[in-house]
C-alpha positions as CSV (number, residue, x, y, z in Angstrom):
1,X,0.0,0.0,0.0
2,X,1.1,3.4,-1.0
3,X,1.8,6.3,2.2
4,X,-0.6,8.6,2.3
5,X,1.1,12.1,1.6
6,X,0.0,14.9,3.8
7,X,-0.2,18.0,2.3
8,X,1.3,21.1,4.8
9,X,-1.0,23.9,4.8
10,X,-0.9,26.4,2.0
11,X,-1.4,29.9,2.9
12,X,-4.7,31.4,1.3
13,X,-3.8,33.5,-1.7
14,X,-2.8,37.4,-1.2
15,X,-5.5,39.7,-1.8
16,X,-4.9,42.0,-4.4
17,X,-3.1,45.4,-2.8
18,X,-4.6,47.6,-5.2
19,X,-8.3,48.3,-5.1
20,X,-9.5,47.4,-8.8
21,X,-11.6,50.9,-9.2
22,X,-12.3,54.1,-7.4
23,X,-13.0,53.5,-4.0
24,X,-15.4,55.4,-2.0
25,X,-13.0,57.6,1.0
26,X,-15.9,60.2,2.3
27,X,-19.0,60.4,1.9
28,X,-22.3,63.2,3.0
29,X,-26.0,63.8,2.3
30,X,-27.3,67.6,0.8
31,X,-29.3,69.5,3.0
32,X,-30.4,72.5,2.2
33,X,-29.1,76.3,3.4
34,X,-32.9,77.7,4.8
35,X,-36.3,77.2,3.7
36,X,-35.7,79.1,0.2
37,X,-32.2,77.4,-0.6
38,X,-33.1,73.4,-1.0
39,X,-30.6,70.4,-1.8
40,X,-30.9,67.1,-1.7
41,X,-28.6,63.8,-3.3
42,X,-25.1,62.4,-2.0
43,X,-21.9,64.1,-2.4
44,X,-18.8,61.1,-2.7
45,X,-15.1,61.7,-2.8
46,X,-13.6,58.8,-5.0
47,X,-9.8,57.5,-4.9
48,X,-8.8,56.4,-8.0
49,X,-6.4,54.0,-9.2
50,X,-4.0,57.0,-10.0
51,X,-4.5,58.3,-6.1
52,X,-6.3,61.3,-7.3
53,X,-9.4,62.3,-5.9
54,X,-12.9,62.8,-7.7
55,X,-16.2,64.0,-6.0
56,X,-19.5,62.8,-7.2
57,X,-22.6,63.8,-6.7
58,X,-25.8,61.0,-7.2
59,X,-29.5,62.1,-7.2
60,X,-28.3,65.3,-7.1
61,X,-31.3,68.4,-6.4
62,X,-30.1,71.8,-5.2
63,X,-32.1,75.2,-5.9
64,X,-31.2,76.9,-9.0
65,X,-29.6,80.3,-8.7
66,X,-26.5,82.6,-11.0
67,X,-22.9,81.4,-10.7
68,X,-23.4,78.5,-8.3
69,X,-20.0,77.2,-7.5
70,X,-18.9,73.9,-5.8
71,X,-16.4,74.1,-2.8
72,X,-14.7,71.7,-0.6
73,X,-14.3,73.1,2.5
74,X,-13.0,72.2,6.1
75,X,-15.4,73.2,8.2
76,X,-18.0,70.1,8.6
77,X,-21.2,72.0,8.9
78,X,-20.8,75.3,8.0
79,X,-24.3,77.9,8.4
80,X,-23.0,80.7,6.2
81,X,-20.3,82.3,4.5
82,X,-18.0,82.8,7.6
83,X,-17.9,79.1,7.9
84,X,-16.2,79.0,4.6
85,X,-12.4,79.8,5.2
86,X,-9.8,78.0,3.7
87,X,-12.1,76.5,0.5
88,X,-11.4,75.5,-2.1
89,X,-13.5,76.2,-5.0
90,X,-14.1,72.7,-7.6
91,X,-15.4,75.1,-10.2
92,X,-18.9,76.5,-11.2
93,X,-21.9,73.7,-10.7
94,X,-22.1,72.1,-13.9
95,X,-25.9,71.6,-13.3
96,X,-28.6,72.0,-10.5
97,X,-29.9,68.1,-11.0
98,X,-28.1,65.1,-11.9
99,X,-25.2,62.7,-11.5
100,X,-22.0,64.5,-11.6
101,X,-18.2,64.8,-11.5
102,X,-15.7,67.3,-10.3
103,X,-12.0,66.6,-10.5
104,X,-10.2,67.4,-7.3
105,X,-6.7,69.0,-7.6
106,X,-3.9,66.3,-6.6
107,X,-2.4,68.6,-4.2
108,X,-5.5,68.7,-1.9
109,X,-5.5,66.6,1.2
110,X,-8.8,65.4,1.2
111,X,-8.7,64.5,4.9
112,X,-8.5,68.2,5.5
113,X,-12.2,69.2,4.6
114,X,-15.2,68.4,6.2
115,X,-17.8,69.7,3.9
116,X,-19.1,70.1,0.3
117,X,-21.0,73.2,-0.2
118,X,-22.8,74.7,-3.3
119,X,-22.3,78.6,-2.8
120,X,-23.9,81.2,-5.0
121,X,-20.8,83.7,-5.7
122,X,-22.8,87.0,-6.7
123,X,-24.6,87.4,-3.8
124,X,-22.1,84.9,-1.0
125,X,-24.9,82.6,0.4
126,X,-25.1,79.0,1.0
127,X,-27.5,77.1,-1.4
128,X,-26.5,73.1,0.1
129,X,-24.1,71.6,1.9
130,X,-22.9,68.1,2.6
131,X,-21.0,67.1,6.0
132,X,-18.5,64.4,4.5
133,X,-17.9,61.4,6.8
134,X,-15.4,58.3,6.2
């Protein structure tokens, strides 16, 4: 009769050290400013492959107004426009409803901001914001 040959135990395979797509790093829900200036949808800061940084926003709602602009900025529930130092503006809001995407410069650390707030330039008031959360 042959031995039997015991096999030693294998180590299970390495998972993969690179996340396959963009990976979801902070997260936040619009609310609206006051009872005029409405938002609603999700506001998602991706990390790519690259290590850059995209935000999205999904079912995205805000109140239309001129020269809305999107900014990141670090404090994580700001009220009004004093709340705002030290943003940093994505660019003008590309719509007031829809899915969208705004590129977020490499040399921003994203763990430095706490909110994402759409901010109507001409006339400096809130419109939405988003507290971002891991």
């Amino acid at each position: 009769a042959e031995t039997p040959v015991v096999m030693e135990d294998e180590p299970m395979p390495a998972e993969p050290s690179e996340p396959s797509g963009p990976v979801a790093v902070l997260t936040g829900s619009f609310q609206g400013a006051d009872d005029f200036h409405q938002g609603s949808g999700t506001a998602t800061v991706y990390e790519l492959k690259d290590r850059t940084n995209v935000l999205r926003f999904e079912d995205f709602e805000v109140t239309n107004g001129p020269d809305l602009h999107v900014l990141l900025v670090p404090n994580g529930a700001p009220t009004d426009r004093d709340d705002l130092s030290g943003y940093v503006d994505l660019g003008e809001l590309k719509g007031n409803i829809g899915n969208q995407n705004y590129e977020i410069p490499p040399d921003i650390d994203i763990s430095e901001f706490g909110s994402i707030v759409i901010y109507c330039e001409p006339f400096h008031v809130l419109f939405a914001s988003a507290s971002l959360t891991p």
